[in-house]
C-alpha positions as CSV (number, residue, x, y, z in Angstrom):
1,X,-36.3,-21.6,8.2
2,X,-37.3,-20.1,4.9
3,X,-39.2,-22.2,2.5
4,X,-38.6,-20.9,-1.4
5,X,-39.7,-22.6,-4.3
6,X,-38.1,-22.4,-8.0
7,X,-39.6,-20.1,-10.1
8,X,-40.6,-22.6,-12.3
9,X,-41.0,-26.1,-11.5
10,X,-43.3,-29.1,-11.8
11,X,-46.1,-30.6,-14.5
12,X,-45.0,-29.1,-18.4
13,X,-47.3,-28.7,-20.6
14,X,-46.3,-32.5,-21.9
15,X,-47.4,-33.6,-19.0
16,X,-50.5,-31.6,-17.9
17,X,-51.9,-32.3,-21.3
18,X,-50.6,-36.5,-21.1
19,X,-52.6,-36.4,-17.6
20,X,-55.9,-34.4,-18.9
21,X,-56.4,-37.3,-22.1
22,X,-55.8,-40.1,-19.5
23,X,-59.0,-38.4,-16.8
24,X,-61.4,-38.1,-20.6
25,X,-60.6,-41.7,-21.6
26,X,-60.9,-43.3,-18.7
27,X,-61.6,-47.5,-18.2
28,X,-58.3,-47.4,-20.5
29,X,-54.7,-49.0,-20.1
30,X,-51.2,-47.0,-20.9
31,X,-48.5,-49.0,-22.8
32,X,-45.6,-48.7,-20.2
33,X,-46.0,-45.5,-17.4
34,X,-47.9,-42.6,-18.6
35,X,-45.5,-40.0,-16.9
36,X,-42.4,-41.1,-14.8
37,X,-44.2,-41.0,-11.8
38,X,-45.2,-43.5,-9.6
39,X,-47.9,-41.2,-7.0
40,X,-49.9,-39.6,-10.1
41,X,-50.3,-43.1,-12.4
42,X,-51.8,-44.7,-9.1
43,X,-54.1,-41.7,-8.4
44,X,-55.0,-42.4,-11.8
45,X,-55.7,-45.9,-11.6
46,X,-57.2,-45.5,-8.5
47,X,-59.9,-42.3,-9.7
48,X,-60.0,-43.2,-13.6
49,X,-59.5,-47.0,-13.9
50,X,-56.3,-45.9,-16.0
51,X,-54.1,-49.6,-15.6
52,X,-50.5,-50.0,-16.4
53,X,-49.9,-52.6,-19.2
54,X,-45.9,-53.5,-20.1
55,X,-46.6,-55.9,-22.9
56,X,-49.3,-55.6,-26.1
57,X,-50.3,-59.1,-26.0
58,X,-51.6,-58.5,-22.4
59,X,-53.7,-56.2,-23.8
60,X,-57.7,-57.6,-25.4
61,X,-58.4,-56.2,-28.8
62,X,-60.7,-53.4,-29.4
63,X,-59.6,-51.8,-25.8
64,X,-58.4,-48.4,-25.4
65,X,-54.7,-48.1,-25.1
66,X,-52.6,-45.1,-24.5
67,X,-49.6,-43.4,-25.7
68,X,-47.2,-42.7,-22.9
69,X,-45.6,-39.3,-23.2
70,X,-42.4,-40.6,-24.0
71,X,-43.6,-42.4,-27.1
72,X,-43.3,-46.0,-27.9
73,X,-41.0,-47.7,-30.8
74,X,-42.9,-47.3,-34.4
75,X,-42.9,-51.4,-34.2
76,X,-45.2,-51.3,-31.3
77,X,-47.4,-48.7,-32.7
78,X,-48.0,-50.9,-35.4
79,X,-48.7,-54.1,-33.8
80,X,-51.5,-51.8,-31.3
81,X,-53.3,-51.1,-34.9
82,X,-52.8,-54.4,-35.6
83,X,-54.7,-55.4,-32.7
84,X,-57.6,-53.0,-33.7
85,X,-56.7,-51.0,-30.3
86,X,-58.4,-47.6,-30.0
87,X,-55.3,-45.7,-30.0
88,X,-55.0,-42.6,-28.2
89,X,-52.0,-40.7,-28.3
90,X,-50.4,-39.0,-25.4
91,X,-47.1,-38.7,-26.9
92,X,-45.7,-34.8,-26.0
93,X,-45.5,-33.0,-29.4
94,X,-42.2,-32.3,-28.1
95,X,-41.6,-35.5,-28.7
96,X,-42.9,-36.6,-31.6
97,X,-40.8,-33.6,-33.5
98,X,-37.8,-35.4,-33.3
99,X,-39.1,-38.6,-34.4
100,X,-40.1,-36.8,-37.8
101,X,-36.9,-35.3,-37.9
102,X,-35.0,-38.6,-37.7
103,X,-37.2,-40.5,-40.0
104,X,-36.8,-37.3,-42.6
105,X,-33.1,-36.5,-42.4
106,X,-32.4,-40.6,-42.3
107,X,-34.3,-40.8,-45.8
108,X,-32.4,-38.0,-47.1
109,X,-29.2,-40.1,-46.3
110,X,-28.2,-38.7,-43.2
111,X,-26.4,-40.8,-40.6
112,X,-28.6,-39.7,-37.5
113,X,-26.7,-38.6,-34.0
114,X,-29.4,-39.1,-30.9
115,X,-27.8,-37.0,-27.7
116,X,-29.6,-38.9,-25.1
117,X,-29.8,-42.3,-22.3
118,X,-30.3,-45.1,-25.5
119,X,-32.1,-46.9,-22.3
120,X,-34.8,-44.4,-22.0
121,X,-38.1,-45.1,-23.4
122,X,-38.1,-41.8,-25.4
123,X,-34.6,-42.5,-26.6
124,X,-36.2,-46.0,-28.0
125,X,-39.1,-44.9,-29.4
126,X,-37.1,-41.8,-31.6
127,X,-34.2,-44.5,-32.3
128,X,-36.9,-46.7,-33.9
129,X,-38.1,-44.0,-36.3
130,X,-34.5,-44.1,-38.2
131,X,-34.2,-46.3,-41.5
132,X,-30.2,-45.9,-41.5
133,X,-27.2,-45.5,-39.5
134,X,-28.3,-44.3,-36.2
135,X,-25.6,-43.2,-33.2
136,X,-27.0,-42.4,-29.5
137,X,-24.3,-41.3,-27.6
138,X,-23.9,-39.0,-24.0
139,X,-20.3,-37.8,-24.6
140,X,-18.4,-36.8,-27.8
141,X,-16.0,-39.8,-26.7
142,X,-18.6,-42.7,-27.1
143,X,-18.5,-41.4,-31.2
144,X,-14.5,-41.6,-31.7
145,X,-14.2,-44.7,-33.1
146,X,-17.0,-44.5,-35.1
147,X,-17.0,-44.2,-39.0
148,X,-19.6,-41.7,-39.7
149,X,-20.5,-40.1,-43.2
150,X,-19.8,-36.8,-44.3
151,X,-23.6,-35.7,-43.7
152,X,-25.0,-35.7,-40.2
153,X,-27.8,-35.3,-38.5
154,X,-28.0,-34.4,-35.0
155,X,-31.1,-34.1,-32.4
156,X,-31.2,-34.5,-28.5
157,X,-33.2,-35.7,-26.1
158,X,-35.8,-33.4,-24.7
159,X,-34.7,-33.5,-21.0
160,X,-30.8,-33.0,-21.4
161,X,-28.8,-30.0,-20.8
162,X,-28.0,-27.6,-23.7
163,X,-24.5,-26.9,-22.7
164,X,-23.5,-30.6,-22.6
165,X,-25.5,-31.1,-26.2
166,X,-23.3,-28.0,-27.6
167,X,-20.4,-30.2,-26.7
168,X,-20.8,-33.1,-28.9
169,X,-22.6,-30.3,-31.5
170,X,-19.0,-29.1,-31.4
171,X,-17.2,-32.4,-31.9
172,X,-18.8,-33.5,-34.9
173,X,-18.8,-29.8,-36.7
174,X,-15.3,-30.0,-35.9
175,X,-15.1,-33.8,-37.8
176,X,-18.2,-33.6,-40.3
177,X,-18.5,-31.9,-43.3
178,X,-21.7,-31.6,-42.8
179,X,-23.9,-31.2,-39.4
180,X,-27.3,-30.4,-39.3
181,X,-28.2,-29.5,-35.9
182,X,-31.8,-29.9,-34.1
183,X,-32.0,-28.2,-31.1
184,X,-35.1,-30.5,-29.6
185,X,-34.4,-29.8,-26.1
186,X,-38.1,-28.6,-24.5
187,X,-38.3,-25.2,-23.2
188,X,-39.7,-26.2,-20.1
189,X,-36.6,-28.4,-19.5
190,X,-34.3,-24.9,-19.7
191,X,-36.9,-23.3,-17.5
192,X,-37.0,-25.7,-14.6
193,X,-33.1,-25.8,-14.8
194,X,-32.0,-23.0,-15.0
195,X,-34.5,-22.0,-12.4
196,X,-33.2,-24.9,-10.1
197,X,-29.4,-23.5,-11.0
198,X,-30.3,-20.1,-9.1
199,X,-32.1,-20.8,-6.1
200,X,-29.8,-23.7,-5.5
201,X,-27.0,-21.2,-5.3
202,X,-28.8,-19.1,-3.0
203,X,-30.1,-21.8,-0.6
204,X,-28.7,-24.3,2.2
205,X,-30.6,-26.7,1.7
206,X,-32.6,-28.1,-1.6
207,X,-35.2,-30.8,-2.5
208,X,-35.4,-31.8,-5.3
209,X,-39.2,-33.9,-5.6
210,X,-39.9,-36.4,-8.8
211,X,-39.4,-39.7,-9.7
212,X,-36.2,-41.2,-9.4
213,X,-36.3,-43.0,-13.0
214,X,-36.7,-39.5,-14.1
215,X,-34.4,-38.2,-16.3
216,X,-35.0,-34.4,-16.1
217,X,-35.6,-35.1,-12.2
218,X,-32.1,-36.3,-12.1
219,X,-30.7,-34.0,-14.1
220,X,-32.7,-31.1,-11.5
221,X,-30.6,-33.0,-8.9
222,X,-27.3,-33.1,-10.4
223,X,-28.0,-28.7,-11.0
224,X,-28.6,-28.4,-7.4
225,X,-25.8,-30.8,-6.0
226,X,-23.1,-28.8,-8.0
227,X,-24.3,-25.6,-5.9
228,X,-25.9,-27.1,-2.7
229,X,-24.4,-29.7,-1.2
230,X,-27.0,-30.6,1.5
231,X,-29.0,-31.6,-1.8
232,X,-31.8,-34.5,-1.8
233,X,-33.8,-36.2,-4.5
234,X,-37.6,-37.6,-2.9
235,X,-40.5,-38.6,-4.6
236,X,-42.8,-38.4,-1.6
237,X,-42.6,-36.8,2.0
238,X,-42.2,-40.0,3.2
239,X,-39.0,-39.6,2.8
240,X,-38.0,-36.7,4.4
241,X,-35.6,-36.5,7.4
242,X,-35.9,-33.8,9.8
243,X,-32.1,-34.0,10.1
244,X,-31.7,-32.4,7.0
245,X,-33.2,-28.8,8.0
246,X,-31.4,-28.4,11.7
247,X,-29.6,-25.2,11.6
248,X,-30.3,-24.4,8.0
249,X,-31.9,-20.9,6.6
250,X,-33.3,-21.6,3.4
251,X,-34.8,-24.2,2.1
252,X,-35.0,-24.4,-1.7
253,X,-37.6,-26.7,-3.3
254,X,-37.8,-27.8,-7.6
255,X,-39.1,-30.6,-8.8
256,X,-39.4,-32.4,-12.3
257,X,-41.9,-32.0,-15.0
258,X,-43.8,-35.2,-13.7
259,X,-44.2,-34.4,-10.6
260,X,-47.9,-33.5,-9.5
261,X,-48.4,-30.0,-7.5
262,X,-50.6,-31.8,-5.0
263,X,-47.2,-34.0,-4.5
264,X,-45.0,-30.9,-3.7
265,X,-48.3,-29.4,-1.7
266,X,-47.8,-32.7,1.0
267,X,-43.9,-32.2,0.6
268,X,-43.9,-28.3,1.7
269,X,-46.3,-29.2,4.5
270,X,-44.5,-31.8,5.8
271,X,-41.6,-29.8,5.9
272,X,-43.2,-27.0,7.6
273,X,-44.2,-28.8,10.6
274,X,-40.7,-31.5,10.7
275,X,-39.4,-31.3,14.3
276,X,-35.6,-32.6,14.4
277,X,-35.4,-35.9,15.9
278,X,-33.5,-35.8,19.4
């Protein structure tokens, strides 16, 4: 069997710079995971004394704190300065955009639009830059009923898929008089997808390697099941089943933007040498 990896896959630049600040500070804590996966925070707990830390009051004052990627809610922010943290901010740039955005366009009078999971840490954090009306929604339906102004605002989150965020783009030009339109989705996410999209087409089987709280992991899955139905999401080769490869040609491999290379190293190995059970 043919192993074939997408042509782009893995650690964005998001991520690869959220991972170099955590090895420099060191002795440090994030607020909330760092990246959305499990395998590279413990490698850096366990090589850089960087801890996990869910709620600021755990955390002593005057101890170094970081920014997850995904950002944290302007509220929390404050209370770390409060606390006279040393602050150091890991946020993705591609994330912090759309936070300015949302606080801007909300001060001009805007009623925001967030294209997103309103569960997901990123989602939260953007969400909490708005001082008005703000909307998250995943499907053009969730905003029928909803009274909205004649100027709107509209941003996504960084992970999703362009053509479902030109759908509810077209719903509200269709009902708004006016849409401003944001287009905050990062390239990398387009890159790993539509890479993902291709070799799943091609292939028999695919594996799909990230966390599985991962939104642009899932959504790598979700690509690959449409095309390939012999289709699996793991986060380690732990999990792998020779089963999976008997009689199969190609195998294709992607994984998300969190996931480390040495991660998809032990997966490919593993693979290579999987005997089917008997």
């Amino acid at each position: 069997m043919k192993i074939e990896l997408a042509e782009s896959l893995g650690f964005c630049f998001g991520v690869k710079r959220a991972i170099k600040i955590a090895e420099e500070a060191k002795d440090a804590h994030t607020f909330g995971p760092l990246i959305h996966n499990s395998l590279e925070n413990e490698r850096l707990r366990k090589d850089f004394n960087v801890g996990l830390v869910e709620n600021i009051e755990d955390l002593k004052s005057n101890s170094k704190v970081i920014i997850r990627t995904h950002g944290i809610e302007k509220k929390n922010l404050v209370r770390l300065h409060e606390k006279d943290m040393e602050v150091i901010d890991a946020t993705c740039p591609y994330v912090t955009k759309p936070q300015q955005i949302v606080e801007d366009m909300s001060k001009e009078g805007y009623d925001i639009v967030i294209f997103g999971d309103e569960e997901h840490p990123e989602i939260k954090g953007v969400k909490s830059y708005v001082s008005g009306n703000v909307y998250v929604a995943l499907t053009p339906s969730k905003l029928d009923n909803i009274a909205l102004k004649d100027r709107v605002a509209i941003i996504a989150q960084t992970t999703r898929r362009e053509d479902e965020y030109e759908k509810i783009v077209s719903y509200l030009m269709r009902r708004i008089r006016e849409v401003r339109v944001f287009n905050t989705i990062c390239n990398a996410t387009f890159e790993n997808q539509d890479a993902a999209d291709e070799l799943s087409m091609r292939a028999d089987v695919m594996v799909v390697i990230g966390g599985k709280n991962s939104s642009n992991t899932k959504q790598l899955f979700r690509i690959c099941e449409q095309n390939c139905n012999s289709s699996y999401l793991i986060e380690s080769a732990a999990e792998l089943d020779p089963n999976w490869f008997e009689n199969k040609s190609l195998c294709g491999i992607s994984a998300g933007a969190s996931t480390p290379a040495w991660v998809i190293s032990q997966i490919i190995e593993k693979i290579e040498n999987l005997k089917p059970k008997k």
